[in-house]
Residue, then its C-alpha position, 0 to 999 in steps of 0.5 A: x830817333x833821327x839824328x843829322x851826321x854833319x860835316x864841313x869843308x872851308x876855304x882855311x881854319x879859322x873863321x877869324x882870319x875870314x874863312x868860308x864853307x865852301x861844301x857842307x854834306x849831311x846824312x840823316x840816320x833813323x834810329x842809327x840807320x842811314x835813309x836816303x835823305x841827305x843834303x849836300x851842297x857845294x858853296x862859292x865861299x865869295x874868297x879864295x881858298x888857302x893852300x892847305x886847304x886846297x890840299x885837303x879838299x881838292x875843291x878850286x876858286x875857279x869850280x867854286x865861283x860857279x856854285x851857290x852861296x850860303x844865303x842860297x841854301x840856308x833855308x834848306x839846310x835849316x830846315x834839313x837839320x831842324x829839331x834833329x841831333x847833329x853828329x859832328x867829328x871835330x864839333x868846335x870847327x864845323x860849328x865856328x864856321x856854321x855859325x858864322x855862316x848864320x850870324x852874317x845872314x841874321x840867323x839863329x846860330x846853332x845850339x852845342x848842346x843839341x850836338x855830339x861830339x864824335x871826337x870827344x866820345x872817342x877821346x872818352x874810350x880811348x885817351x891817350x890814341x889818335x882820334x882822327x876819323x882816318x884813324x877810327x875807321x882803321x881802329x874799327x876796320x872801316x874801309x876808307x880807302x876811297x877818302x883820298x882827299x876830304x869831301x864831305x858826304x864821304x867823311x859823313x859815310x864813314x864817321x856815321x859808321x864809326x858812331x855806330x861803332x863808337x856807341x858799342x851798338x855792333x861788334x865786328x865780326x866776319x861771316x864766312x858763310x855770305x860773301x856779298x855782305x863781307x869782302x875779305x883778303x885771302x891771307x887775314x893775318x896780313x891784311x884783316x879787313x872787311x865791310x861790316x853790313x849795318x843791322x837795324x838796331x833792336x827796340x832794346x838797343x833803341x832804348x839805350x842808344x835814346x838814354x845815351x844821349x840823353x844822359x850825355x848830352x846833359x852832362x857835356x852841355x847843362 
């Protein structure tokens, strides 16, 4: 099964108030494995870009006037992303403005129900904790460190690790005996984190990660 880890970055919040995307970045996975298929382009939103958000992206109008527009890419990203689930942190955001992106040029928006949520699955396992992507690599021992401002082929890097990990399919664990897969500190009671190496899943864990979305899907959407 593949499936499309998606993720935007706009000029503002609200597509209301007139924002843009100004770079989308997708990652395709193949049975929960990375392939080095991705899409990512960087898009001049045609407006400015507010404070907030350039404190969040880093990415200004004076860069962004130099890039393509949406109408440019749209094909390619349609195509990229046809017929495949997409995995989105925050789905109502980057869908709102994917959206908007489409109904200005004349194109079918895309259906909710063929995405999922990692926010709402992780709000479902963990009610009450924070959910932030930021705050689901700590809670997985992810290593995001190199996240020092929001781009959008890094934040689908570390949200397709989460998923995995969202989905129960590993459980961390430290191998001492191969330190080329995991790195680690010398003292782990003050500071325990590593690099989880990503395993292809077995048929069995195909199967159930396949029933999964099935049975979630129909029942978030239908």
């Amino acid at each position: 099964m593949k499936e499309i880890v998606l993720d935007t970055e706009t000029t503002g919040l609200s597509v209301s108030e007139g924002h843009r995307i100004v770079e989308i970045g997708c990652i395709e996975l193949d049975d929960l494995v990375p392939t080095k298929n991705q899409f990512h382009s960087y898009l001049n939103p045609e407006r400015k870009v507010s404070d907030k958000a350039l404190a969040v992206h880093g990415y200004t109008d004076k860069f962004l006037s130099t890039q393509k527009k949406f109408s440019d890419v749209v094909d390619d990203f349609l195509n990229f992303i046809e017929n495949k689930i997409l995995v989105i942190h925050n789905a109502d955001f980057d869908l709102s403005h994917l959206n908007n992106e489409l109904a200005l040029l004349g194109k079918k928006k895309i259906d909710k129900k063929n995405v999922v949520d990692t926010l709402t699955l992780a709000r479902d396992k963990f009610p009450g904790s924070p959910t932030s992507l930021d705050a689901l690599c700590k809670r997985y021992r992810i290593d995001n460190s190199k996240r020092t401002q929001h781009t959008a082929l890094i934040d689908c890097d570390l949200l397709s690790k989460v998923y995995i990990n969202l989905l129960d399919q590993k459980e961390p664990t430290l191998n001492f005996q191969n330190q080329d897969n995991v790195k680690f500190k010398t003292d782990l009671r003050k500071d325990n984190l590593y690099y989880k190496k990503i395993i292809k899943p077995s048929e069995n864990e195909i199967k159930l990660h396949k029933e999964y979305l099935k049975k979630n899907l129909k029942k978030n959407y239908f």
